[in-house]
C-alpha positions as CSV (number, residue, x, y, z in Angstrom):
1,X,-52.7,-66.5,18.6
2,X,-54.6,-69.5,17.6
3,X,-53.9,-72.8,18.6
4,X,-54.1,-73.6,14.6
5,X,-51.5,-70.8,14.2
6,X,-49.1,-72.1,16.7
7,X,-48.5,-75.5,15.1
8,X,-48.4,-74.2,11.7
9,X,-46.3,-71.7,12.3
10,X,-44.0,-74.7,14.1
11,X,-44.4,-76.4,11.2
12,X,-43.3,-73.5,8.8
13,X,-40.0,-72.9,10.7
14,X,-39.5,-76.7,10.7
15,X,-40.1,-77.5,6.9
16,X,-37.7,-74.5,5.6
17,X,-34.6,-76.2,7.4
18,X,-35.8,-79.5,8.0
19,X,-32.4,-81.3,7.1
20,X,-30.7,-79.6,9.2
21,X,-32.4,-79.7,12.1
22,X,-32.6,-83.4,12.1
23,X,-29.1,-83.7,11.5
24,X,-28.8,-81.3,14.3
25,X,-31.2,-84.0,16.5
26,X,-28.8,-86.7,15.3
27,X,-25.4,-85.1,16.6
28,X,-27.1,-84.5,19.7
29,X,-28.4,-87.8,20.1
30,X,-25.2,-90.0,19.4
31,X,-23.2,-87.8,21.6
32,X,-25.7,-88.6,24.2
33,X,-26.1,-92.1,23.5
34,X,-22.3,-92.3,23.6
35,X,-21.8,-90.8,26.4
36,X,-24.7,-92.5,28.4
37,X,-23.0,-95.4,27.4
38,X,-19.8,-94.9,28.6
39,X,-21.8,-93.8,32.3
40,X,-23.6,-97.1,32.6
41,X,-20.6,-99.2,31.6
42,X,-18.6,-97.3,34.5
43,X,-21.5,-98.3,36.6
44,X,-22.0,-101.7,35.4
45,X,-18.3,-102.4,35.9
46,X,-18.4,-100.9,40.3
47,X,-21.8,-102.8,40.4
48,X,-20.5,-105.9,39.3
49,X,-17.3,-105.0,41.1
50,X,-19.6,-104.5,44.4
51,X,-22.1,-108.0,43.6
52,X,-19.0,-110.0,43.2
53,X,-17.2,-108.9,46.5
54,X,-19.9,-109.0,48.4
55,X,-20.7,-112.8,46.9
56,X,-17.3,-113.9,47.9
57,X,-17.2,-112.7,51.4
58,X,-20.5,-114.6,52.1
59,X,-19.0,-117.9,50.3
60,X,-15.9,-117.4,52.6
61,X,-15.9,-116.2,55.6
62,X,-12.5,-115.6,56.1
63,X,-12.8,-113.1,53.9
64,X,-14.4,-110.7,55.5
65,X,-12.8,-107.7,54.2
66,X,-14.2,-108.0,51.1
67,X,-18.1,-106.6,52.6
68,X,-16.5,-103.6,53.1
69,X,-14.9,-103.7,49.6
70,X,-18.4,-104.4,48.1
71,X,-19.7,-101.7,50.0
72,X,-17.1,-99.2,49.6
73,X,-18.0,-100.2,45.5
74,X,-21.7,-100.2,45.4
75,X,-21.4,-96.4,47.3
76,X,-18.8,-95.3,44.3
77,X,-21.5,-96.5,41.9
78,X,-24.0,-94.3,43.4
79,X,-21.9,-91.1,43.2
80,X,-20.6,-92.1,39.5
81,X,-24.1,-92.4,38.7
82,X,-25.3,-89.2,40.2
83,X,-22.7,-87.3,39.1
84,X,-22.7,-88.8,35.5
85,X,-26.5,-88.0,35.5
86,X,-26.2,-84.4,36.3
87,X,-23.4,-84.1,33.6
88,X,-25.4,-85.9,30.7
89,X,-28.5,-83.6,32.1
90,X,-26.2,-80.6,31.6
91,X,-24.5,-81.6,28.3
92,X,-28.2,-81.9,27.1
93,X,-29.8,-78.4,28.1
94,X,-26.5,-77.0,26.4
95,X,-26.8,-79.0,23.2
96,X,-30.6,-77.8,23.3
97,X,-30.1,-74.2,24.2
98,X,-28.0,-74.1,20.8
99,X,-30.6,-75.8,19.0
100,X,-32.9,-73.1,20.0
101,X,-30.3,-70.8,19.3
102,X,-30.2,-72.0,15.9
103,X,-34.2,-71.8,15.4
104,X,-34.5,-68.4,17.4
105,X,-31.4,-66.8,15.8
106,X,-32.4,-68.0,12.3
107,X,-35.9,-66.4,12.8
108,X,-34.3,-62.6,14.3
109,X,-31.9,-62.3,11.1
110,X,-34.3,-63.9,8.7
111,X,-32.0,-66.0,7.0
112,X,-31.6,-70.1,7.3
113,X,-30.3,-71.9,10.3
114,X,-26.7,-72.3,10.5
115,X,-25.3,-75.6,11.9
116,X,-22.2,-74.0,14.3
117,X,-25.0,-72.3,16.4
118,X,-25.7,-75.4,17.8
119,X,-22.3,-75.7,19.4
120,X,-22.7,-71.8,20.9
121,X,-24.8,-73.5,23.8
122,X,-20.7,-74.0,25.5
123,X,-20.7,-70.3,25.7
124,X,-23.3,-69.7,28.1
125,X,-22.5,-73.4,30.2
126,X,-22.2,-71.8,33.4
127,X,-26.1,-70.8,32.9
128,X,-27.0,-73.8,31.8
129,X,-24.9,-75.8,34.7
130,X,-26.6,-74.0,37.2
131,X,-30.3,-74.5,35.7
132,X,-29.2,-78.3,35.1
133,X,-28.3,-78.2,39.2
134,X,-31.0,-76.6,40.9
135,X,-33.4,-79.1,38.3
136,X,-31.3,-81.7,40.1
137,X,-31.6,-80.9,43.2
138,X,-35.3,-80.0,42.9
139,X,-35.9,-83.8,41.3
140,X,-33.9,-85.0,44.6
141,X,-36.4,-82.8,46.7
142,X,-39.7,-84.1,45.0
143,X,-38.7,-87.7,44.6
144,X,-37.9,-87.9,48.8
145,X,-42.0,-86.6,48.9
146,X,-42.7,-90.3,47.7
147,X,-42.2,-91.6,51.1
148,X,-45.3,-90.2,52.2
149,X,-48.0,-92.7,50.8
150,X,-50.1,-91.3,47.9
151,X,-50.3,-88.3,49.2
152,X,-46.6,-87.5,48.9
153,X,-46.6,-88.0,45.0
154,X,-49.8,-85.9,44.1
155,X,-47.6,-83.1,45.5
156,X,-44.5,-84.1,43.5
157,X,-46.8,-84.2,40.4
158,X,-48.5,-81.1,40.7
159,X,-45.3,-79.6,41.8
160,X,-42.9,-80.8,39.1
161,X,-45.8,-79.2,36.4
162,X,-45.8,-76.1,37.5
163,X,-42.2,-75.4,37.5
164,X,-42.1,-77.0,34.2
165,X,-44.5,-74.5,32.7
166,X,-42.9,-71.4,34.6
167,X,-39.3,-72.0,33.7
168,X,-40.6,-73.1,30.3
169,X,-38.4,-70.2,28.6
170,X,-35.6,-70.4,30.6
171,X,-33.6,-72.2,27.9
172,X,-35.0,-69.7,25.0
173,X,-34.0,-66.9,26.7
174,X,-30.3,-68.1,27.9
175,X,-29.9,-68.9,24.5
176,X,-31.6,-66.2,22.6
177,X,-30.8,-63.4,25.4
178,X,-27.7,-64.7,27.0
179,X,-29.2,-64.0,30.3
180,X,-28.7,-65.7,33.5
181,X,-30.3,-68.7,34.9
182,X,-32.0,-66.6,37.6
183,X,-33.0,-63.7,35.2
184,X,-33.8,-65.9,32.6
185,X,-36.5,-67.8,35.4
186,X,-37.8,-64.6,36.4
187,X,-38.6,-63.6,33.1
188,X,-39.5,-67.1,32.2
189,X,-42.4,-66.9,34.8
190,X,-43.6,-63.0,33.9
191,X,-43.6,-64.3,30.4
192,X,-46.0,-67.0,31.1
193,X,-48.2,-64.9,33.7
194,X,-48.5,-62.3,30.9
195,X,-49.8,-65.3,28.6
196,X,-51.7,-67.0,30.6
197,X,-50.9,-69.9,33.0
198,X,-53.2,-72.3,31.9
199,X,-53.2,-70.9,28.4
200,X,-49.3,-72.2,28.2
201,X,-50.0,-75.2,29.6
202,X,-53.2,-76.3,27.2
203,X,-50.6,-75.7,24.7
204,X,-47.7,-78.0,25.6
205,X,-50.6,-80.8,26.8
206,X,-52.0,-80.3,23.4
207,X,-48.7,-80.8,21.8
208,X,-48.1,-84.0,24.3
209,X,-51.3,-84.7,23.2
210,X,-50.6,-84.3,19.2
211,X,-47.4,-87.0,19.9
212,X,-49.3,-89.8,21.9
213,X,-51.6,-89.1,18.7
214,X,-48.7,-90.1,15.9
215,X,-47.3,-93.0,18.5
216,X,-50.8,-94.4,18.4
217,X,-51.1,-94.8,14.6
218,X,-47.4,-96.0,14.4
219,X,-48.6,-98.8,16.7
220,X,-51.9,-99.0,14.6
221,X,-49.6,-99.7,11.4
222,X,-47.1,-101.9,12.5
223,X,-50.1,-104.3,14.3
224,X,-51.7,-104.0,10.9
225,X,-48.6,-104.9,9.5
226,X,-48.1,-108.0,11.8
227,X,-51.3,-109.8,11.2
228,X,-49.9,-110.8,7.4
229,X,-46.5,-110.8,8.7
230,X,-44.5,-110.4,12.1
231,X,-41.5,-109.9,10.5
232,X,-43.1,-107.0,8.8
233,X,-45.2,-105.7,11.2
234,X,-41.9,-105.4,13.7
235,X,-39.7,-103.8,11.0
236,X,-41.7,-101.3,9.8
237,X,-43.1,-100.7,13.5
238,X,-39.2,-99.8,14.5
239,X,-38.8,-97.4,11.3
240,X,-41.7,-95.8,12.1
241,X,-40.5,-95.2,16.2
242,X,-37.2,-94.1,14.9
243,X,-38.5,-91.7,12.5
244,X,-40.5,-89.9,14.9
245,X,-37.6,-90.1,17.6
246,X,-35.6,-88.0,15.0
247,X,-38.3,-85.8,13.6
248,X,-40.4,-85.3,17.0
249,X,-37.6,-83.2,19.1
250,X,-36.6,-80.6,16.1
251,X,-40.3,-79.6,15.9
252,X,-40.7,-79.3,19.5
253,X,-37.7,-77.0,19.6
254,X,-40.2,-75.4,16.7
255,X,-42.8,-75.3,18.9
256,X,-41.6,-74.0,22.4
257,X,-40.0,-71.0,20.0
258,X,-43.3,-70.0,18.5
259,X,-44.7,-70.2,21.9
260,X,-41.7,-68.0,23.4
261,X,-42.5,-65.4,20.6
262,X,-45.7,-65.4,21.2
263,X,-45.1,-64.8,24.9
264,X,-43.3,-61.6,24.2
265,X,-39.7,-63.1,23.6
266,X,-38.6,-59.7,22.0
267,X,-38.6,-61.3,18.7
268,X,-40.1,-59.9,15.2
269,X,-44.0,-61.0,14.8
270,X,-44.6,-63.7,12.0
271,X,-47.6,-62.8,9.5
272,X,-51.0,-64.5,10.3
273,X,-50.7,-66.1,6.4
274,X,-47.6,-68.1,7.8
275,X,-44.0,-67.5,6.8
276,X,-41.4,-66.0,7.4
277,X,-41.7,-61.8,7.7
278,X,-39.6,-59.7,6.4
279,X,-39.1,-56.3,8.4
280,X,-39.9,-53.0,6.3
281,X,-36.5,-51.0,5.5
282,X,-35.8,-47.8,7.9
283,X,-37.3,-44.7,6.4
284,X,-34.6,-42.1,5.5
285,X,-33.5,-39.7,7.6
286,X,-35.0,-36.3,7.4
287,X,-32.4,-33.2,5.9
288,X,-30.8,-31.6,8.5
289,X,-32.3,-27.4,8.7
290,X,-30.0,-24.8,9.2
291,X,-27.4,-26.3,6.9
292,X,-26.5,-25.6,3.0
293,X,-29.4,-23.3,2.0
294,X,-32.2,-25.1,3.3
295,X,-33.0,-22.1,6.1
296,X,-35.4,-23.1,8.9
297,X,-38.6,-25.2,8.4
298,X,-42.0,-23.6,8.5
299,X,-43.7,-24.1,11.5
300,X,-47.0,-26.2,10.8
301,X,-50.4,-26.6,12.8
302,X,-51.7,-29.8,13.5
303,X,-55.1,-30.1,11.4
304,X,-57.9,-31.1,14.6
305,X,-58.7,-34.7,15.3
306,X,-61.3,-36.2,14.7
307,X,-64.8,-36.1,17.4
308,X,-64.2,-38.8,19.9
309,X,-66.8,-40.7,22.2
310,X,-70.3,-39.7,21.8
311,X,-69.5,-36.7,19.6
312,X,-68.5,-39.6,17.1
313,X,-71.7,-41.0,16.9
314,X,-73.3,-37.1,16.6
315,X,-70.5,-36.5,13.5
316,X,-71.6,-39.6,11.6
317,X,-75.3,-39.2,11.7
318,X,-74.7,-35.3,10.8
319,X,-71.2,-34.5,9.0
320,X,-72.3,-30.8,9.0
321,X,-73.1,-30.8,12.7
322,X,-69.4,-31.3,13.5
323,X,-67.9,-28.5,10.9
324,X,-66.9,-24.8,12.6
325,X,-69.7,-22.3,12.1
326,X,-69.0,-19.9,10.2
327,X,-69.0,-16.1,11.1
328,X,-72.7,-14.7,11.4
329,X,-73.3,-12.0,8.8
330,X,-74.1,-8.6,9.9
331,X,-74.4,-5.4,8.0
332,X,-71.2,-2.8,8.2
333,X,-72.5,0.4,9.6
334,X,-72.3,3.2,7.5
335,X,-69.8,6.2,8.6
336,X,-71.5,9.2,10.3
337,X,-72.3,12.1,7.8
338,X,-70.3,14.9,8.9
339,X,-70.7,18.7,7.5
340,X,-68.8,19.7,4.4
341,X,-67.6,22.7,5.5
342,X,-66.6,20.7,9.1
343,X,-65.3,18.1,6.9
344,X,-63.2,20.6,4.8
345,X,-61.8,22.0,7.7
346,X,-61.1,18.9,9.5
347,X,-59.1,17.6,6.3
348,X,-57.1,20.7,5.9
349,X,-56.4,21.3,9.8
350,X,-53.2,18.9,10.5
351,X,-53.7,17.0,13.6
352,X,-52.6,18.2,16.7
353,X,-52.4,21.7,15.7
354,X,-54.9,24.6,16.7
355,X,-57.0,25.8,14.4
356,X,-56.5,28.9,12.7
357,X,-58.6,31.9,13.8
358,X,-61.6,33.3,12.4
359,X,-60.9,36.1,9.7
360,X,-62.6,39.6,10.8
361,X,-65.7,40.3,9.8
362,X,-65.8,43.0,6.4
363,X,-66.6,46.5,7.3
364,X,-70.1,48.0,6.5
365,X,-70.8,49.2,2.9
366,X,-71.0,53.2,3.4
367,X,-74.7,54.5,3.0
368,X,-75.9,55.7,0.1
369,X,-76.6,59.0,1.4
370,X,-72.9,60.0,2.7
């Protein structure tokens, strides 16, 4: 598959259900920006909490219980904000397992997306909790390699790619198989081995590649816009960023699908003109011999196959040279001539019975004298 073909074949499953794909992107997003909110005002609140204790044990100190208070706070905070963390990184791989549920499911049935799959995520949460967990604890792991200077965050770079681009599928194949985390990895990683490593990875850089692209020209327009007017300029700039925030994600959700198909995610091919296929009917199933009056099926010979290898080549320059030869012609020999009388006899003797004996001779005519 082309790299043309993958992003118009994104953009053919995005287009069909557009509106409801970014309406699906906008539930998703206010339940995350609600619920990020409600984290960092919990934090704010022990953080402030923490600053102010702390503040008025070194003001007064007579007060020096209120250190450990602000410690005791500040710690809390940390935990809240870890925890809350791996809950909103949860809550999001489940809201966008069901929106590729909704793409990938829409695509199998050939029909249009239907809005309640992207709630069906909740069934398979323990999947998605423990992929959201060991991504969590593997982000813990790579960000302790920055204390080594330099050195230690080339490694958490290169690291944090490849995982990325082997667990690529994971959440397309929870969602679309219902598999496990760790079977959905496994196959994740033969899936993109069977593609091509760096073929998978040229195409998600060129689809980072094809957003810094539209961000760039936003920015182009709305500095345009500000050199008449600011106010302008700024507006529109924000419209523009907003837009792509809510059309951007959908299409990616496009985009990693076409790629899992592509990959061998067990789904139904779609044509090379674009589209989506439509599978051909079942043929009907033969009559069943030996039932009604239909009797029992002539037994048929399979006609030869054709020459293959270099006999191919010999059959194509000479048509006749590959045909059976036929039967050389010879002349039937003629039947051995047998003796009438032997003959006559032969005909009237029946086989296997002796043959009659001879008849005595006549006697002698008397003389003429006597």
């Amino acid at each position: 598959m082309g790299i043309g073909d993958v992003f118009a074949r994104a953009w053919d499953l995005w287009r069909r259900d557009v509106g409801w794909l970014i309406l699906a992107g906008l539930v998703v997003g206010v339940i995350m920006v609600v619920v990020f909110a409600i984290v960092g005002g919990i934090f704010a609140a022990l953080m402030a909490g923490a600053g102010s204790a702390i503040g008025a044990d070194a003001l007064d100190n007579s007060t020096g219980g209120l250190t450990g208070l602000g410690a005791g706070l500040g710690i809390m905070g940390v935990i809240v904000y870890l925890v809350a963390m791996f809950l909103i990184q949860v809550l999001g791989m489940t809201f966008y397992g069901g929106m590729f549920e909704m793409v990938i499911g829409a695509y199998r049935q050939q029909r249009n997306v239907q809005f309640g799959d992207l709630f069906s995520g909740f069934r398979k949460f323990g999947s998605y909790a423990l992929y959201a967990l060991v991504m969590f604890g593997v982000s813990l792991g790579l960000g302790l390699l920055n204390i080594l200077p330099f050195i230690g965050a080339i490694i958490a770079f290169v690291v944090s790619i490849w995982i990325s681009i082997i667990w690529l599928y994971v959440l397309p194949l929870i969602a679309d198989q219902g598999l496990t985390f760790m079977g959905a990895a496994g196959k994740s990683n033969q899936m993109v081995k069977s593609a091509g490593w760096w073929w998978t990875f040229g195409m998600v850089i060129l689809l980072g590649i094809a957003a810094i692209v539209v961000v760039v020209l936003i920015v182009i327009v709305a500095v345009g816009l500000g050199r008449a007017s600011e106010t302008a300029g700024i507006v529109v700039g924000v419209l523009l960023f907003l837009l792509f925030a809510v059309l951007f994600p959908p299409y990616s959700i496009c985009y990693i699908s076409v790629l899992y198909v592509a990959s061998g995610g067990d789904v139904a091919v779609v044509p090379a003109g674009g589209g989506m296929g439509t599978l051909p009917p079942a043929p009907p199933a033969p009559p069943a011999y030996g039932t009604g009056n239909f009797g029992t099926p002539p037994a048929y010979s399979m006609p030869p196959g054709p020459p293959a290898g270099d006999d191919a080549w010999k059959a194509a320059a000479d048509p006749l040279a590959s045909a059976a030869s036929p039967p050389p012609l010879t002349q039937p020999e003629a039947p051995p001539v047998a003796d009438a009388g032997a003959t006559a006899v032969t005909e009237a003797t029946p086989a296997g019975e002796p043959e009659p004996p001879e008849p005595p001779a006549p006697p002698a005519p008397p003389g003429a004298g006597a």
